[in-house]
C-alpha positions, 0 to 999 in steps of 0.5 A: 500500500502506497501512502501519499505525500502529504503536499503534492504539486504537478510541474507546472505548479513547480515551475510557477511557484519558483517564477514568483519567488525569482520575480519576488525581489523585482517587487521591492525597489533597489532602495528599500532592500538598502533603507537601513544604509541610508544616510551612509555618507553625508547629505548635500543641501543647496541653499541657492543664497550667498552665505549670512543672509536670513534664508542661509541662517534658517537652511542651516538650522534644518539642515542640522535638525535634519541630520540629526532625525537622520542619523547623519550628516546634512551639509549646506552648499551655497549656490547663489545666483540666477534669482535663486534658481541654481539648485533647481537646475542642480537637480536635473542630473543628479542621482535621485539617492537622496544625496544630493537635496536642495531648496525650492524658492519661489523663484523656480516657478516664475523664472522659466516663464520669464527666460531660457532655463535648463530645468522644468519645475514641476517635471524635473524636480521631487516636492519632498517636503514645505516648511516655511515661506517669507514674510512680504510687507510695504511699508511707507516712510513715517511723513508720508501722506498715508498711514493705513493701506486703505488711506494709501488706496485713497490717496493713489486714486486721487493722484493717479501715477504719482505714488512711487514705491521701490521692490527688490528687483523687476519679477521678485515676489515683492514686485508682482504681489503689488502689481496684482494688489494695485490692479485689484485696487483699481490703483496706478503705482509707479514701481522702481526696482532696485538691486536687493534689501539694502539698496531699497531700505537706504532709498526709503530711509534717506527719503527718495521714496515714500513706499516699499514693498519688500521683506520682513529687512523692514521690520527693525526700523518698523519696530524704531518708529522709522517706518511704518508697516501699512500691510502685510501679504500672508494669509494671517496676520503675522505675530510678530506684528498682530496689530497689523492687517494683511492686504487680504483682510483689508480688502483685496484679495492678494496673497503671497507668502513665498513657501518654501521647502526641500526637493531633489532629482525626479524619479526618488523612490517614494520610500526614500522620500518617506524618510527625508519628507519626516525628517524634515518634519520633524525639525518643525518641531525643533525650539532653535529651528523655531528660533531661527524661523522667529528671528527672520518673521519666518511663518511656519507653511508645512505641506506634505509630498503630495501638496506640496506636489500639486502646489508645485504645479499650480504655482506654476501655471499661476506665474505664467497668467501672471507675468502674461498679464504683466507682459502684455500691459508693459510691466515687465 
C-alpha cells in the first residue's frame, strides 16, 4: 500500500511557484532592500543664497535638525545666483539617492516663464517636503501722506501715477504681489526696482521714496518708529506684528507668502522620500529651528509630498497668467 505525500504539486505548479519567488525581489525597489544604509555618507543641501543672509541662517538650522532625525550628516552648499534658481537646475542630473537635496524658492516657478532655463519645475524636480515661506510687507516712510493701506488706496486714486514705491528687483515676489494688489485696487503705482534689501531700505530711509514693498529687512526700523508697516501679504496676520492687517483682510484679495521647502532629482523612490519628507518634519518641531524661523518673521507653511506636489504645479501655471498679464500691459 502506497501512502501519499502529504503536499503534492504537478510541474507546472513547480515551475510557477519558483517564477514568483525569482520575480519576488523585482517587487521591492533597489532602495528599500538598502533603507537601513541610508544616510551612509553625508547629505548635500543647496541653499541657492550667498552665505549670512536670513534664508542661509534658517537652511542651516534644518539642515542640522535634519541630520540629526537622520542619523547623519546634512551639509549646506551655497549656490547663489540666477534669482535663486541654481539648485533647481542642480537637480536635473543628479542621482535621485537622496544625496544630493536642495531648496525650492519661489523663484523656480516664475523664472522659466520669464527666460531660457535648463530645468522644468514641476517635471524635473521631487516636492519632498514645505516648511516655511517669507514674510512680504510695504511699508511707507513715517511723513508720508498715508498711514493705513486703505488711506494709501485713497490717496493713489486721487493722484493717479504719482505714488512711487521701490521692490527688490523687476519679477521678485515683492514686485508682482503689488502689481496684482494695485490692479485689484483699481490703483496706478509707479514701481522702481532696485538691486536687493539694502539698496531699497537706504532709498526709503534717506527719503527718495515714500513706499516699499519688500521683506520682513523692514521690520527693525518698523519696530524704531522709522517706518511704518501699512500691510502685510500672508494669509494671517503675522505675530510678530498682530496689530497689523494683511492686504487680504483689508480688502483685496492678494496673497503671497513665498513657501518654501526641500526637493531633489525626479524619479526618488517614494520610500526614500518617506524618510527625508519626516525628517524634515520633524525639525518643525525643533525650539532653535523655531528660533531661527522667529528671528527672520519666518511663518511656519508645512505641506506634505503630495501638496506640496500639486502646489508645485499650480504655482506654476499661476506665474505664467501672471507675468502674461504683466507682459502684455508693459510691466515687465
Amino acid at each position: 500500500m502506497s501512502i501519499a505525500p502529504k503536499h503534492s504539486y504537478n510541474r507546472r505548479q513547480v515551475i510557477t511557484r519558483t517564477a514568483a519567488l525569482a520575480a519576488a525581489p523585482a517587487l521591492v525597489s533597489p532602495w528599500a532592500l538598502a533603507q537601513d544604509k541610508y544616510p551612509n555618507r553625508p547629505i548635500t543641501l543647496i541653499a541657492p543664497w550667498p552665505t549670512g543672509g536670513s534664508s542661509d541662517a534658517v537652511m542651516r538650522a534644518f539642515a542640522e535638525s535634519a541630520g540629526r532625525a537622520l542619523g547623519g550628516t546634512v551639509i549646506v552648499e551655497n549656490k547663489p545666483g540666477a534669482g535663486g534658481t541654481l539648485g533647481a537646475a542642480a537637480m536635473v542630473n543628479a542621482k535621485p539617492d537622496g544625496y544630493l537635496l536642495t531648496q525650492l524658492p519661489l523663484g523656480i516657478y516664475r523664472l522659466p516663464h520669464m527666460q531660457k532655463t535648463s530645468f522644468d519645475p514641476v517635471k524635473d524636480i521631487t516636492h519632498i517636503v514645505c516648511l516655511t515661506g517669507y514674510t512680504f510687507g510695504l511699508a511707507a516712510r513715517p511723513d508720508a501722506p498715508f498711514k493705513t493701506l486703505k488711506e494709501m488706496v485713497a490717496y493713489a486714486k486721487a493722484n493717479p501715477g504719482k505714488v512711487n514705491y521701490g521692490h527688490t528687483g523687476t519679477g521678485t515676489t515683492p514686485h508682482l504681489a503689488i502689481e496684482e494688489f494695485s490692479a485689484k485696487a483699481g490703483i496706478q503705482l509707479q514701481d522702481i526696482p532696485y538691486k536687493g534689501s539694502a539698496e531699497i531700505l537706504q532709498a526709503i530711509l534717506g527719503g527718495h521714496i515714500p513706499l516699499m514693498s519688500g521683506t520682513a529687512e523692514f521690520a527693525p526700523h518698523v519696530k524704531a518708529g522709522k517706518l511704518v508697516l501699512l500691510a502685510t501679504l500672508g494669509s494671517k496676520r503675522n505675530k510678530a506684528f498682530p496689530d497689523v492687517p494683511t492686504v487680504k483682510e483689508s480688502g483685496w484679495d492678494t496673497v503671497s507668502e513665498s513657501p518654501f521647502g526641500i526637493g531633489g532629482p525626479k524619479n526618488m523612490d517614494p520610500e526614500l522620500v518617506k524618510v527625508i519628507h519626516d525628517a524634515f518634519k520633524k525639525t518643525l518641531e525643533d525650539q532653535r529651528v523655531l528660533d531661527a524661523l522667529d528671528k527672520f518673521y519666518m511663518p511656519t507653511i508645512y505641506m506634505d509630498t503630495a501638496d506640496y506636489t500639486a502646489y508645485a504645479a499650480r504655482t506654476y501655471a499661476a506665474e505664467k497668467a501672471t507675468i502674461d498679464r504683466l507682459r502684455a500691459a508693459g510691466k515687465i
